[in-house]
N, C-alpha and C positions, 0 to 999 in steps of 0.2 A: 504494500500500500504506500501510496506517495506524498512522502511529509511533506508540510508549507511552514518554512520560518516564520515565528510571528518576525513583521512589521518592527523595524528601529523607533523609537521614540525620537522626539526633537533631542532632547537630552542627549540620550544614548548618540546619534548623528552627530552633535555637538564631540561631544567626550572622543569619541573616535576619534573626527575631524584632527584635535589636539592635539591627540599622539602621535596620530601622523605627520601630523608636520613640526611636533615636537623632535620625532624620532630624524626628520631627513631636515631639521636646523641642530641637531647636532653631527650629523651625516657630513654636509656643510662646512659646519664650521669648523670640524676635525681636518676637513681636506682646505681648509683654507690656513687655517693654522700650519697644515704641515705643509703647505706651500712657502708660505710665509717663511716659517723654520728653515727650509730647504734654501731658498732664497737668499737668507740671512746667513747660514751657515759656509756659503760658496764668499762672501762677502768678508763674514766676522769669522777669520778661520784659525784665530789666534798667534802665539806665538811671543807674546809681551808678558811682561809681569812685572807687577808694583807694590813692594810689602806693605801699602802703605793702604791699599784695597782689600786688606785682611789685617786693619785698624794694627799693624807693626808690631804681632802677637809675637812672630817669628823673630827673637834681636838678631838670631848668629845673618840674617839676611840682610842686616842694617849695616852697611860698609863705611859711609859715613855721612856726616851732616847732610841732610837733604834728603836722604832715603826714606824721609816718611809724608814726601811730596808726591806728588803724581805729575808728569813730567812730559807732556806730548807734545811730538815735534809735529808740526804743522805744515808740509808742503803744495802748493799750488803749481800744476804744468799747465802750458797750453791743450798738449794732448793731439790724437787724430791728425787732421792732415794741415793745423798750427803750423806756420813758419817757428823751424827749433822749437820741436813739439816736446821735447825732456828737458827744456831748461826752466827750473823749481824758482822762476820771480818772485814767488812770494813764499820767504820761509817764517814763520812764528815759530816760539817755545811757549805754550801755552800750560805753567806751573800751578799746580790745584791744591791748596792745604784744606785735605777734609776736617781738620781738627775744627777751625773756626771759620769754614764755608767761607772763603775766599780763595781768593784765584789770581793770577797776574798773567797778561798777552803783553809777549816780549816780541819785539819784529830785529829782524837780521837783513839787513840792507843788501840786497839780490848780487850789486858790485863790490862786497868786499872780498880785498886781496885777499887769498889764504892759500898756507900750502897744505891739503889734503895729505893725510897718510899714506904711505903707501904708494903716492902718485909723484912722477917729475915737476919738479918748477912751480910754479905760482899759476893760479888759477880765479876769475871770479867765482864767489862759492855758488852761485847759481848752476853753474855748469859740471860741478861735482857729481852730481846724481847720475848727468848725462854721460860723464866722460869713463865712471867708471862703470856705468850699465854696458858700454859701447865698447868698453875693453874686452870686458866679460865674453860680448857677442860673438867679438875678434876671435875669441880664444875656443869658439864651436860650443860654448852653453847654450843652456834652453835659457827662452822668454823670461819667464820665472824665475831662473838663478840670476839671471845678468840684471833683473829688475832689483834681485834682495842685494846683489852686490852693489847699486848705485844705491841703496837706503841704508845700508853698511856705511858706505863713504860719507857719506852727508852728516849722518848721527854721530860716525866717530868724530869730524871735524866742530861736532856742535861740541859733543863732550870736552874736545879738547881746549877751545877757546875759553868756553864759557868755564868748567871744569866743574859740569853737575850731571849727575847721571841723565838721559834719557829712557824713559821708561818704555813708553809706546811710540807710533806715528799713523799719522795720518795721512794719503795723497792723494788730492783730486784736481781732475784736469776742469776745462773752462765750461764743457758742456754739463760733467754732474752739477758744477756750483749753482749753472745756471737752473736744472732742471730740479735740483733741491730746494732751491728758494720756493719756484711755483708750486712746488708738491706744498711746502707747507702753507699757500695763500700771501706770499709774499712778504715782506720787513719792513719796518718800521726805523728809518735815520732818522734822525734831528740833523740837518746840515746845519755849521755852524758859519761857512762861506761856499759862496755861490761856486759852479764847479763850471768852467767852460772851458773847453777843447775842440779847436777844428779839426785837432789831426786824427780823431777818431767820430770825427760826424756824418761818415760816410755809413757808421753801425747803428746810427742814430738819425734814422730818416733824413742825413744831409743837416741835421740840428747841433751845434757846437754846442746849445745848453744842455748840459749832463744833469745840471739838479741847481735848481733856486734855493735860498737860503730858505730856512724854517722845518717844520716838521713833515714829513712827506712821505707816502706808500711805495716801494720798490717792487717792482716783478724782476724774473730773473735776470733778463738780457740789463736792466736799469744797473741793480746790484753789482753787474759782474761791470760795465762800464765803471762805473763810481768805483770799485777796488783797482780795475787796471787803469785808467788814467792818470796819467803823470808828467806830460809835456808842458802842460800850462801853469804846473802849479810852482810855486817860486820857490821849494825845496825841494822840487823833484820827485825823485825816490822815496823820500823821507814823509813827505806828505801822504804820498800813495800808501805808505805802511801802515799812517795814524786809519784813514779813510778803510783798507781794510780791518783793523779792528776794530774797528765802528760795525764792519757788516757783520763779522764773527759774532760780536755780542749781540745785535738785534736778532739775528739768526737763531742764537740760542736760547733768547726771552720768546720766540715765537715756535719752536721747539718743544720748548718744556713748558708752555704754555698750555692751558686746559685747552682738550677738544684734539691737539696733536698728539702726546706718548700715549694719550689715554686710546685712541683713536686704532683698532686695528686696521682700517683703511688705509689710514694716512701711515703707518709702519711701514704696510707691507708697500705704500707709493714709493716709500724712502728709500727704502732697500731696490724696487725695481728701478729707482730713477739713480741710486750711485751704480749698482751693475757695474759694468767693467769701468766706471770711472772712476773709480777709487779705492785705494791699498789701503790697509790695514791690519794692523797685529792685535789688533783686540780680537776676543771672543765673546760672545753673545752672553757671558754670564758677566766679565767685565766690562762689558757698557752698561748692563743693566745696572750691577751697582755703581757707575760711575751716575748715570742718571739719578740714581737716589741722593749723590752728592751734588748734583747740578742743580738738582730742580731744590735745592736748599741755600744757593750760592745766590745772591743778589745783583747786580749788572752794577750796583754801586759801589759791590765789593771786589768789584774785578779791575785792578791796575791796565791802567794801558799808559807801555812804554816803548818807546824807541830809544836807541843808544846814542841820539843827534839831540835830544831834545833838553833843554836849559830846564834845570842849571845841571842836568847828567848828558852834556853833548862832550863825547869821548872820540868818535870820529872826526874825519875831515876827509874831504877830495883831494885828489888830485891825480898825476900824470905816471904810472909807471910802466918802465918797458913799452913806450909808446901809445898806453892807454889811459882813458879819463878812470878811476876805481876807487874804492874808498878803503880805509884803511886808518888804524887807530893814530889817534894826534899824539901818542907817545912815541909810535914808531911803527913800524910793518910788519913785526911779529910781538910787542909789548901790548899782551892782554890784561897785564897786573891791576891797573883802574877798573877797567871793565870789569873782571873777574871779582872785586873786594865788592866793585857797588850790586853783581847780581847775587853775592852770598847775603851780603845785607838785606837786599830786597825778597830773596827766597830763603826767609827764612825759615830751618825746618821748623814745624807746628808741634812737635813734639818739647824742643830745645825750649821756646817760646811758653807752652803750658806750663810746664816745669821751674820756670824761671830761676833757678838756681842759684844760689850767692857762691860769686867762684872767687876764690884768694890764688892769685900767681907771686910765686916768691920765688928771685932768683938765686939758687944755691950752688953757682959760677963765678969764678971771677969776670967773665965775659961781660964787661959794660952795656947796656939797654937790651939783655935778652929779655929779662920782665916785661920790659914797656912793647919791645916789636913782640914776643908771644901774648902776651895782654890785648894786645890790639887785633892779630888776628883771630884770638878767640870772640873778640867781641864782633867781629866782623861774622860769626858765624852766626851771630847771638846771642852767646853764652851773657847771664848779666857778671862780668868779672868786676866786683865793687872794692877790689884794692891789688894794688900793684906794688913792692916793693925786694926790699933783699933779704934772705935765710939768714940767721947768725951766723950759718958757718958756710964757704966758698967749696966744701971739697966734695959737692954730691957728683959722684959720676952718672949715676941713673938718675930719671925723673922718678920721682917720686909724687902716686896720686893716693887723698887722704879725705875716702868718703866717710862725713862726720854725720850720714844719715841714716845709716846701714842699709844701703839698698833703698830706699822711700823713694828716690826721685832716680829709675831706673835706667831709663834713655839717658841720661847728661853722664849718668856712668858708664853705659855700657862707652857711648860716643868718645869719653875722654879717655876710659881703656885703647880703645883704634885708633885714636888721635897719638898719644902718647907711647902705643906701644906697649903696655903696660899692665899688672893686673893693681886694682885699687887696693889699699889696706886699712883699714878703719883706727889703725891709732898715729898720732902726730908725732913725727922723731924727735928726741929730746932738744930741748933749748924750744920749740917750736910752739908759741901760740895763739889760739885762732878766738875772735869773738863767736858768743854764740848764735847768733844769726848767717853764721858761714855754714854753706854744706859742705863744700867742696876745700883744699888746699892744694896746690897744683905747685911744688917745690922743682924747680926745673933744676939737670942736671947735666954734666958734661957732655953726652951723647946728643942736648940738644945745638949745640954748637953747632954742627955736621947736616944738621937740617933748614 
């Protein structure tokens, strides 16, 4: 005999309806997510590391001052089929202390003289990345190696000017910039003087004005004019470096803005739209938590510096080997100024928390080793609140005399690796310290030699 289903209720039709399209918007959204994933992971494929993004639990990884920054090198190429499509115009060192959610953009002037490691003779550092990708190429590497050998070159010559680690980097050509701005709905400048350039009005509907002063909305091709323009502006170079970290920081308040990270659309645009424009050694779990430190960091707590700029203008122009290049006003390998003002300015967040009362006492006969080791400590940040001489001249070893036992952990382990040294918690005889000192730092023979 032939059964008849009863009839669905509206209910029942309802309820169903639900599951269904419950069941295939999780279907969905699994296959978009692991797109998304897939996407991100060709993109963010790792390869960096910053102790400082696992809050500096690990000290034996802390080498020295500055290791509990986050440290990204910043590259811009033209890209594709760009006239001198690998030369890195625009480099930043973009320095992040998650301690106290602040940040500093540091620009590197595209012509300065340097000699690369590793490489013959004197070079603009812009052409580093290219010269040693192109060597690599010479030499029958693949794509991929001769690309990490020009990000090798560029990072060690950062490390070595400036003399702070590099953690990560970042490198995108002129089309990602351009189509990342539009993925996010565009930026937001304040210009603070009007921008005109004929020699790039040709990109500009034949219009020299690039941007009127005042507050003003950017799309990508605007953006990417306003960072590369530089002929018209009265310090050249220098100007075009302040104008790109102007874009960097609106970039990033429109970013971590509500509606964009929150946005799984706007991700997975971000990820399709850098695609092959842009290198990277992060991995998708360290952006995420770098994001958790970004979107905490305020655009008023972010420094923007350049090395030209008063009263820290440490460069100067001029003419070497037949060319116009830029190069420190100390000399064409004297990074010493540069180097003391970016220890000051980066300073590590750990050193800084801790604030330590340090005592340096010189226990040498060697006249002003207190005052020049005094100084460079304080240039790292240590707060060193007395400088003077030991009773006695005959210490051969430093001697370091933590008076806190351990309580302020970072400024010991850093003066153990600074010094060489293991700490010991009592003061050599004749030696005494107020009680507000944690530290006593008794220099000894052995520092002569350094």
């Amino acid at each position: 005999k032939k059964k008849f289903k009863t009839p669905l209720t509206r209910k029942q039709k309802l309820k169903r309806t639900f599951f269904i399209l419950l069941i295939l918007g999780i279907i969905l959204g699994g296959l978009f997510a692991g797109y998304t994933w897939w996407n991100a992971r060709k993109v963010l494929s790792g390869g960096g590391s910053a102790p400082a993004l696992e809050d500096c639990a690990d000290l034996s990884q802390l080498n020295r001052e500055g290791d509990c920054r986050i440290n990204v090198m910043l590259l811009g190429k033209g890209g594709g089929t760009h006239e001198a499509p690998d030369l890195t115009d625009t480099i930043i060192v973009a320095s992040i202390d998650p301690v106290h959610n602040e940040a500093a953009l540091v620009s590197i002037p595209r012509d300065l003289y340097v000699q690369p490691e590793g490489q013959y003779g004197y070079t603009k550092i812009n052409a580093v990345y290219a010269n040693a990708k192109n060597a690599a190429v010479s030499e029958g590497k693949s794509k991929k190696t001769a690309e990490e050998a020009g990000l090798a070159a560029i990072e060690n010559t950062l490390e070595d000017k400036l003399e702070i680690p590099i953690h990560y980097y970042g490198m995108i050509d002129f089309k990602g910039f351009e189509k990342a701005i539009d993925t996010v709905g565009g930026v937001t400048i304040d210009v603070k003087t009007p921008l005109i350039d004929p020699s790039v009005a040709w990109e500009n509907n034949w219009n020299p004005v690039i941007a009127q002063k005042g507050v003003q909305e950017f799309n990508g091709k605007r953006a990417l004019l306003y960072a590369r323009s530089r002929q018209s502006s009265p310090r050249g170079d220098f100007d075009r470096s302040q104008r790109q970290r102007e874009v960097i920081v609106a970039l990033k308040d429109k970013v971590f803005s509500a509606g964009t990270y929150s946005n799984p659309v706007k991700i997975s645009q971000l990820i399709e739209a850098f695609g092959s424009h842009i290198q990277t050694n992060f991995s998708i779990d360290e952006i995420m938590k770098l994001y958790g430190i970004g979107k905490d960091t305020q655009s008023q707590n972010i420094k923007s510096i350049g090395l030209s700029d008063p009263p820290n203008d440490f460069l100067t122009t001029g003419m070497y080997n037949g060319q116009s290049v830029v190069m420190p006003k100390a000399g064409i390998d004297d990074y010493a100024a540069i180097r003391k003002f970016i220890r000051k300015t980066l300073v590590d967040p750990r050193i800084r928390q801790e604030n330590a009362s340090v005592i340096v006492l010189n226990g040498t006969p060697s006249v002003g080793l207190g005052k020049s080791k005094g100084d460079l400590l304080k240039s790292y940040g240590y707060n060193v609140t007395e400088v003077g001489d030991a009773p006695s001249k005959d210490f051969n070893q430093t001697v370091v005399v933590d008076l806190r036992d351990g309580d302020k952990m970072f400024t010991k382990h850093y003066l153990e690796r600074r010094f060489n040294t293991s700490v010991t918690g009592r003061l050599p005889d004749g030696i005494t310290a107020p009680e507000t000192a944690d530290f006593v730092i008794i220099l000894g023979q052995n520092e002569t030699s350094h």
